[in-house]
N, C-alpha and C positions, 0 to 999 in steps of 0.2 A: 489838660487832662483834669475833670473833674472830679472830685471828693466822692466817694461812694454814699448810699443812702444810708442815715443813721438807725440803730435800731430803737424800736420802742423800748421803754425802759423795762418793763416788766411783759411775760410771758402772759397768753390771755390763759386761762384755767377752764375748761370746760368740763361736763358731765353730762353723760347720755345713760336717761336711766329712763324703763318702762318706755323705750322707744322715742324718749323727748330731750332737747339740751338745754341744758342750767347753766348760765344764763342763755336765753336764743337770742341776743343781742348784744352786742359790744362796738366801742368808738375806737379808732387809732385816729393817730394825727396823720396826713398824706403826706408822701415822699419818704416815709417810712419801713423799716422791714419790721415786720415782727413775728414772732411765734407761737404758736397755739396749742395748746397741751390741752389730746383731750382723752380723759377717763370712761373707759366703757364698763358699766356699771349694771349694764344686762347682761341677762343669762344665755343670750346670743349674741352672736355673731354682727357687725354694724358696718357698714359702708359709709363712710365720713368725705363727701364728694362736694365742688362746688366748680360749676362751670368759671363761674364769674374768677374765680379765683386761681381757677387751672390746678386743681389737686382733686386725686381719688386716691383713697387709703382704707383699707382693710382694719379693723380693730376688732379683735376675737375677744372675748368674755372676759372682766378680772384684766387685760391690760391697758396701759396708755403708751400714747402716741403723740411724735409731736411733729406738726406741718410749719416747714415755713414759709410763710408770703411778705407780698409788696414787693417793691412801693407801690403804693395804688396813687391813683386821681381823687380828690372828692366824688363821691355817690354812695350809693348804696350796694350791697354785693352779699348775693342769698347764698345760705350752704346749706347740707341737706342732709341724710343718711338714706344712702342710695336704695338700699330694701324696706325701709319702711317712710318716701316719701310723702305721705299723707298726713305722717305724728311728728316726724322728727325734722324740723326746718328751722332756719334761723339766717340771720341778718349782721352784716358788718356794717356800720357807718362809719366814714372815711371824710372828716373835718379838714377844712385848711386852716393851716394856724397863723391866728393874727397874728 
């Protein structure tokens, strides 16, 4: 029986404000789990989706949420805000560690 996946040390922090996320980019290490906390900072309603990732979540105005994923493989893996896909997108890269 194998050792379960470790998690990243620290939660990724996001912010979706005027339809965009702050940062739209972040690194984990692979074979990792980790968690993503993210702050809906618009005056609507946001759809926090990523195929690549396997999570769709709802985030109403004023709250946060938090998704968690992994372990992933190395690559890259999009996420998105399901109602306003055209502003709000962003990017996980997934390192192997030397």
């Amino acid at each position: 029986m194998s050792a379960p996946p470790a998690w990243a040390q620290d939660p990724v922090h996001l912010v979706v404000k005027d339809h965009h996320f702050s940062p739209d980019h972040f690194t984990v290490p692979a074979g990792t789990r980790f968690l993503i906390m993210l702050d809906n900072q618009d005056d609507t309603t946001d759809e926090f989706e990523s195929y690549d990732l396997k999570f769709e979540k709802i985030v109403v105005p004023g709250s946060t949420i938090t998704v968690h994923a992994g372990p992933l493989h190395p690559g890259t893996y999009k996420f998105f805000d399901d109602y306003h896909p055209d502003q709000a997108t962003g990017t996980v890269t997934v390192t192997q560690e030397p």
